[in-house]
C-alpha positions as CSV (number, residue, x, y, z in Angstrom):
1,X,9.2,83.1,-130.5
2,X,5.9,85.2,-130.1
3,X,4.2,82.2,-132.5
4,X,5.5,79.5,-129.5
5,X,3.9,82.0,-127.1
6,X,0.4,82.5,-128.8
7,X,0.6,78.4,-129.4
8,X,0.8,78.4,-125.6
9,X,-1.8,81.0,-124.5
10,X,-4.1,79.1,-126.7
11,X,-3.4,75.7,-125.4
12,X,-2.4,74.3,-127.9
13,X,0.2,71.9,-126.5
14,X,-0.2,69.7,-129.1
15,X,0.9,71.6,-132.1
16,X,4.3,72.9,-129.8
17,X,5.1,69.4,-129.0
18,X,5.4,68.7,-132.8
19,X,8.0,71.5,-133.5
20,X,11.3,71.0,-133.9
21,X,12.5,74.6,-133.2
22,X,16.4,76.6,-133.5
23,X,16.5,79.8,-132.0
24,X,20.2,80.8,-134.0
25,X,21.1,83.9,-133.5
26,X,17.7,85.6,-132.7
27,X,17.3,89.2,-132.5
28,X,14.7,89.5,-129.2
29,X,15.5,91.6,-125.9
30,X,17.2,89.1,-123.5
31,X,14.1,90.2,-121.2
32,X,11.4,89.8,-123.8
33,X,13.0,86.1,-124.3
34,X,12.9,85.2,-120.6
35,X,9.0,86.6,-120.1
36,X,8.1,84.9,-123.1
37,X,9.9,81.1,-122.0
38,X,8.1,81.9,-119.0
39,X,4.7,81.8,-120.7
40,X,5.6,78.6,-123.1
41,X,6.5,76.8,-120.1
42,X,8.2,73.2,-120.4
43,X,8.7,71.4,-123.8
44,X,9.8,67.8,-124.0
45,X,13.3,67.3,-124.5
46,X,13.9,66.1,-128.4
């Protein structure tokens, strides 16, 4: 997750729209999570 959001702050939306990504099971604070979807911001849908 914090390697999404640093791809984000960093602009580069390029390299996140080529990820194929599965959050199973992750061990992250359910407000940590939602702060950091807040920075990524919109993928496209697969």
């Amino acid at each position: 997750m914090e390697a999404l959001r640093q791809l984000s702050l960093e602009g580069n939306k390029q390299a996140l729209r080529k990820l194929n990504v599965i959050l199973a099971a992750p061990d992250i604070d359910e407000d940590v999570f939602a702060s950091q979807v807040d920075v990524i911001g919109p993928l496209d849908p697969p």
